[in-house]
C-alpha positions in Angstrom: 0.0 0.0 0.0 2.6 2.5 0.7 4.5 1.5 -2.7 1.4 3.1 -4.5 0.7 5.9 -2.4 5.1 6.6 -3.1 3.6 6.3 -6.5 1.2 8.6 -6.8 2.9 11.2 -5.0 6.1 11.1 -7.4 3.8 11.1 -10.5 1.6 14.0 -9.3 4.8 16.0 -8.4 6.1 15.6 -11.9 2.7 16.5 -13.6 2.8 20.1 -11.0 6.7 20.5 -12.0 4.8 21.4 -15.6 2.8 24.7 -14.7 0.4 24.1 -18.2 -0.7 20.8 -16.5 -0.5 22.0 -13.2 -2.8 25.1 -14.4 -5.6 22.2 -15.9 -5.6 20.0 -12.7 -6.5 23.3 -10.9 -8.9 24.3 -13.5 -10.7 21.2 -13.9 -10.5 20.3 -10.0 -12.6 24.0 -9.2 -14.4 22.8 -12.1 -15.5 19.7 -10.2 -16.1 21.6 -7.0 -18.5 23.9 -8.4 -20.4 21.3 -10.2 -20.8 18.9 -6.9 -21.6 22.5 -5.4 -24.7 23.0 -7.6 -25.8 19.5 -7.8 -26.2 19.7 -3.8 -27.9 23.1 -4.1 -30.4 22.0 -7.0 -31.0 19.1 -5.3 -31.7 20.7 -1.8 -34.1 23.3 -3.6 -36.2 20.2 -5.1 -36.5 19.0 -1.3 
């Protein structure tokens, strides 16, 4: 388990060494925030 959790952290600190793919995983990560967001908030309205 802590082989792929070694893993993961050394791949995602190469893909943030590379600010045009660091910029995207922010982009797409507020992306998916605001989206869950509104889902909650349409679906509390419905309620």
């Amino acid at each position: 388990m802590l082989g792929i959790v070694r893993l993961f952290d050394s791949t995602l600190r190469a893909v943030l060494d590379v600010p045009e793919l660091a910029l995207f995983l922010g982009v797409a990560l507020l992306l998916i925030i605001v989206g869950i967001f509104s889902w909650i908030v349409r679906r509390g309205k419905r309620m």
